[in-house]
C-alpha positions as CSV (number, residue, x, y, z in Angstrom):
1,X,8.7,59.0,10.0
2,X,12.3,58.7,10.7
3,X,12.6,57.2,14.6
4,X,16.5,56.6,16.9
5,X,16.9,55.6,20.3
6,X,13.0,55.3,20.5
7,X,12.8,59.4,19.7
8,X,10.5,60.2,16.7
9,X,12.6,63.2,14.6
10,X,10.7,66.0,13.5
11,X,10.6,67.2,9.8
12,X,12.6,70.3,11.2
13,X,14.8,68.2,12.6
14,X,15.5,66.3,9.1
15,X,15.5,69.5,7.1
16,X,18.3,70.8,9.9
17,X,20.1,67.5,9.6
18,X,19.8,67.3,5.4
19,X,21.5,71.3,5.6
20,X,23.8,70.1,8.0
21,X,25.5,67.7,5.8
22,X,24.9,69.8,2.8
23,X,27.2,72.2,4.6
24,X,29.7,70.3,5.2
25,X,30.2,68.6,1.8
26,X,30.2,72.6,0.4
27,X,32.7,73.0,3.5
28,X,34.8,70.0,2.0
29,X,35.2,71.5,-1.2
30,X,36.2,75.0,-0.2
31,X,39.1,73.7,1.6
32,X,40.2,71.6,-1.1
33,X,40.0,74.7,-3.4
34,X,42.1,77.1,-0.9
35,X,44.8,74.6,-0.6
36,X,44.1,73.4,3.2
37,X,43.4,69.6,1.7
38,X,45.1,68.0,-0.9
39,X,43.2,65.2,-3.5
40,X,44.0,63.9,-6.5
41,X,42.1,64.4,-8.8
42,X,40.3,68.2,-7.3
43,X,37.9,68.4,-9.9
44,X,36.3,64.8,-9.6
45,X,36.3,65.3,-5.7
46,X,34.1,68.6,-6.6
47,X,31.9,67.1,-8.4
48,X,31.3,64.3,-6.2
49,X,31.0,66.3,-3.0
50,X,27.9,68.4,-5.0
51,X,26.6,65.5,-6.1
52,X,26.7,64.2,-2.5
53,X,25.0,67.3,-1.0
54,X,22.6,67.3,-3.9
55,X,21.7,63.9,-2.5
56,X,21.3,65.3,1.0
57,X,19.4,67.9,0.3
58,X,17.0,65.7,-1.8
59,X,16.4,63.3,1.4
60,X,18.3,60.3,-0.7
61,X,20.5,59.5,2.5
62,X,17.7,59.9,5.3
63,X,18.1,56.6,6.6
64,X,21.6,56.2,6.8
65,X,22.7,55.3,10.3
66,X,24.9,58.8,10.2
67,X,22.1,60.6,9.3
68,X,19.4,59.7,11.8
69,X,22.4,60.1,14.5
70,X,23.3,63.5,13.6
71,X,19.6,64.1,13.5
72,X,18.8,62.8,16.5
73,X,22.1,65.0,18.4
74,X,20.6,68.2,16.9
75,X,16.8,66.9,18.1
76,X,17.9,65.9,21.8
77,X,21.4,67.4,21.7
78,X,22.6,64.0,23.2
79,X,25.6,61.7,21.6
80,X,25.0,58.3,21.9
81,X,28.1,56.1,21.4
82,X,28.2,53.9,18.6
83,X,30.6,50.9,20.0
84,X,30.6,49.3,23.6
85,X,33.2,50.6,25.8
């Protein structure tokens, strides 16, 4: 059981979050393939990005502090800010 700002997040919830950032690494690496962002080396930065949402998709980053707050935004649909004003 995953749990931010006292909310318990549902398995939907996770599943949502874990394509959510699967998406975006695949999003990542189609820009660096058209051309819109420049890397070094394109084909380690592929690789990386797969392995990354490979990782997301397996649940190997659940408790990272981005994760649970992403999860929590598409839960509640509330931000919370991460550093005092």
């Amino acid at each position: 059981m995953l749990k931010f700002n006292g909310v318990e997040l549902t398995d939907e919830t996770i599943q949502k979050t874990r394509k959510w950032f699967h998406n975006n690494c695949m999003a990542c690496i189609e820009e660096v393939k058209s051309g819109k962002v420049y890397v070094n080396n394109i084909k380690k930065y592929i690789e990386m990005e797969k392995e990354s949402a490979r990782d997301y998709m397996e649940g190997k980053n659940d408790y990272i502090f981005a994760f649970v707050q992403r999860a929590y935004y598409i839960q509640t649909g509330e931000c919370i800010a991460l550093l005092p004003k």
